[in-house]
C-alpha positions, 0 to 999 in steps of 0.5 A: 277303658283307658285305665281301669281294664278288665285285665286291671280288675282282674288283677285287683281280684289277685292282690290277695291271694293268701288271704285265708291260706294256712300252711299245712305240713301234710299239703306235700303230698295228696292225702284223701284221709286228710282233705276228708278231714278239713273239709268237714272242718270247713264245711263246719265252720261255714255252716256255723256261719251261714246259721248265724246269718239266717238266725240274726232278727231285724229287729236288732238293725232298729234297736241299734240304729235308731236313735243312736247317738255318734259322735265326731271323729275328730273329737274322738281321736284327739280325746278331746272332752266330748259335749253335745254339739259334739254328737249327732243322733240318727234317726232313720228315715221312714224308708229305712224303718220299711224297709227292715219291716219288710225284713222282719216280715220275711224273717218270721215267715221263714222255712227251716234253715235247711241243712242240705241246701248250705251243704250244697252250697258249700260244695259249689263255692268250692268248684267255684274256687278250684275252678277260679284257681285253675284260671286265675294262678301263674301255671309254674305256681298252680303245678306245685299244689299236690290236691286242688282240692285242699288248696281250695280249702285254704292250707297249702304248703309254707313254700307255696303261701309264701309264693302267695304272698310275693305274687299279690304284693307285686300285684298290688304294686302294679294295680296301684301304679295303674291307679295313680296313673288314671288319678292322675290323668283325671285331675288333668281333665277339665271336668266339672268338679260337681259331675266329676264328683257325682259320675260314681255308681261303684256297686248300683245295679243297672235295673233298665235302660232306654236308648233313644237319641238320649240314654237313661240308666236307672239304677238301684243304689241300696248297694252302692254309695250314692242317692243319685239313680237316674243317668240321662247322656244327651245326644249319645252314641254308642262307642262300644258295647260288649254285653246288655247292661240290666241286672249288671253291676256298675264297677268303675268309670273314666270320664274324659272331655272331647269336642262337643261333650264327654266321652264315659267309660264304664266297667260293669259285672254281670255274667262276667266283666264287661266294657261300655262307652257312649259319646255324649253332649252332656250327662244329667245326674238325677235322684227320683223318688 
């Protein structure tokens, strides 16, 4: 990648660093009585959430859904008076309609909602964040926070959130400047407006690949933004590979012209982020069934 680097992602991922932080007058000094406190509350909260998940019915994804009636933005916004034309009803597809179905089969046949285990998980996304902190905050910062712990919880001191604050907003800056930068240096390149429109798997999970003198990736899109799940790059090479690809997530792409074809970058998430590029004579988009 050229442009949108690991080190360029992961700097997205500090753009809000104090979102959720609250400021807590009792955060100046470690108290154990106070992080026994708001980790219960916190634990409370997420548990409360986790419950609402596991108890929302499928069925209410088919009541809202189809047949609903939209209608256009446009007319919406102006206020403008809406008629028929205006509107569109959907109607989901048979796939779609099996899709929930196969979701409210598993709702009605599910365990419990098991307590213990959301407790467990509660505590690991906790790790998780103590440990992401440690990592990912400026050492002169992270030395101000009196118990990882409760920082992890989201209340820190006003001083140190309004740190938070300055820190994600030149992030921010810096990460949207490298955005420009690769918008910029994107429209200089003569690609095909149709292949440039629809070389974009933004969350598709790459589910296998075969790498003969042509490379194919098939990739499941229900999380992504496209329809399009099989990638063929003729008579392609190689470039650089950092990871195996399946059950990797596609993040972002650079694609640029070079003598006899393209050369593709792209950034994935799998165990952690890594690279690939493949020179190639042509790249075919396909949709299968």
């Amino acid at each position: 990648m050229r442009y949108l680097t690991k080190e360029w992602y992961n700097l997205c991922q500090m753009t809000g660093l104090h979102f959720g932080m609250r400021s807590h007058k009792g955060t100046y000094q470690k108290d154990e009585d106070l992080y026994i406190r708001l980790k219960k509350r916190k634990e409370k909260e997420f548990l409360k959430m986790e419950r609402e998940i596991y108890d929302f019915d499928p069925r209410e994804m088919l009541e809202i859904y189809d047949g609903s009636v939209f209608v256009s933005a446009d007319k919406f916004i102006a206020g403008e008076e809406i008629h028929d034309e205006d509107t569109i009803v959907y109607h989901m597809t048979d796939e779609e309609k099996d899709r929930i179905n196969k979701l409210i089969e598993e709702y009605d046949s599910r365990e419990p909602f098991d307590v213990d285990k959301y407790r467990m998980e509660f505590n690991k996304r906790q790790a998780m964040i103590q440990s992401e902190n440690i990592n990912n905050l400026p050492s002169n910062l992270y030395s101000q926070i009196a118990d990882p712990r409760v920082f992890a919880l989201g209340y820190c001191t006003k001083e140190i959130l309004s740190q938070l604050k300055e820190l994600s907003k030149e992030n921010e800056i810096e990460v949207s400047a490298v955005l420009n930068e690769y918008t910029k240096a994107q429209k200089e390149k003569m690609i095909p407006e149709q292949l440039r429109e629809r070389f974009g798997f933004h969350d598709c999970q790459v589910m296998s690949c075969e790498f003969n003198q042509n490379i194919v990736f098939y990739l499941d899109t229900s999380g992504g933004f496209t329809e399009n799940n099989k990638i063929i790059f003729k008579d392609a090479k190689i470039i650089k590979q950092e990871k195996s690809l399946e059950g990797s997530y596609w993040l972002y792409e650079e694609l640029y012209i070079i003598e006899g074809g393209y050369e593709a970058h792209m950034l994935f998430a799998g165990e952690d982020i890594h690279e690939l590029t493949i020179n190639c004579k042509d790249i075919i988009i396909q949709t299968m069934m």
